[in-house]
C-alpha positions in Angstrom: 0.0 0.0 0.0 3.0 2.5 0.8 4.4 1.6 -2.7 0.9 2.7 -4.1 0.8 5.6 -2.3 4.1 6.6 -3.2 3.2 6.3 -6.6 0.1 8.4 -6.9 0.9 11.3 -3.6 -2.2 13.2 -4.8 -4.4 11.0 -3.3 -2.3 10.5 -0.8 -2.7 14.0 0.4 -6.2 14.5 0.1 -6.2 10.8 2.3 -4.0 12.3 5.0 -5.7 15.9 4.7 -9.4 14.0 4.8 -8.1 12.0 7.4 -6.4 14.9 9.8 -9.6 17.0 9.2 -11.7 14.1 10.7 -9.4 13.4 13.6 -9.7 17.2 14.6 -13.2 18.0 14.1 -13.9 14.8 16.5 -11.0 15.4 19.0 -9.9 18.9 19.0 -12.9 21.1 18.2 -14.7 22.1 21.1 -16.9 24.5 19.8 -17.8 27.3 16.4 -15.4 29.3 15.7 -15.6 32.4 13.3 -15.3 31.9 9.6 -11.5 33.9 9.6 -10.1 31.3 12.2 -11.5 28.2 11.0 -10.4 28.7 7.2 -6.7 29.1 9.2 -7.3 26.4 10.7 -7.9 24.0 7.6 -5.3 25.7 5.6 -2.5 24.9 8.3 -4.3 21.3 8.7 -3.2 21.7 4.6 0.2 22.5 5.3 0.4 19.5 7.9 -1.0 17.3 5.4 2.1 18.4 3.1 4.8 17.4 5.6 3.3 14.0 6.6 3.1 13.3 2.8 7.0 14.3 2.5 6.7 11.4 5.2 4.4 9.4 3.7 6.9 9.9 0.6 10.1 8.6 2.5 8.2 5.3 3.2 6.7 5.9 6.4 3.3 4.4 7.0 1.2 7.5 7.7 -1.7 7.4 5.7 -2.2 3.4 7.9 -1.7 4.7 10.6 -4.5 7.4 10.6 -6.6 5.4 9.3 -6.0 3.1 12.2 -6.6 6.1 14.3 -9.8 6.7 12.8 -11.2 3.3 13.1 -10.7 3.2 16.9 -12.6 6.4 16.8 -15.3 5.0 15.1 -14.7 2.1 17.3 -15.3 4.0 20.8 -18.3 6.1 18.8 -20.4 2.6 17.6 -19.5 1.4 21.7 -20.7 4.1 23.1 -23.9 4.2 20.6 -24.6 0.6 22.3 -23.5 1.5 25.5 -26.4 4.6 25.6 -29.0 1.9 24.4 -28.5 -0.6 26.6 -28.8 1.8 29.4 -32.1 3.0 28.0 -33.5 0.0 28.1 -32.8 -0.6 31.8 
């Protein structure tokens, strides 16, 4: 998969940048912010995404790895989904 990656790095980096945005909005965001300071946000969450896929580039498993990231996320989210309906029904 790293050798595929390495091979196409455009969709490399809008994995990485799709997968960065998602990790943030779920972990990091706490609340709105103005218009101004969340297009700065996404455009330095654009400039990370450049630098992992200089890593990403050099062979190092990046995109994997937040993708693992993400799936424990989703993980947590689909146990607590379960967790909140079993307690209901009690």
């Amino acid at each position: 998969m790293t050798a595929w990656l390495q091979a196409h790095p455009y969709i490399a980096y809008v994995m990485i940048y799709v997968l960065i945005t998602y990790v943030y909005n779920k972990v990091f965001k706490t609340r709105r912010l103005p218009v101004l300071k969340e297009a700065i946000i996404y455009i330095l969450l654009g400039g990370g995404s450049l630098m992992l896929l200089m890593f990403q580039m050099w062979g190092l498993p990046i995109v994997p790895s937040l993708a693992v990231a993400v799936a424990l996320m989703l993980m947590v989210k689909i146990r607590y989904f379960v967790q909140d309906r079993m307690n209901k029904k009690q």
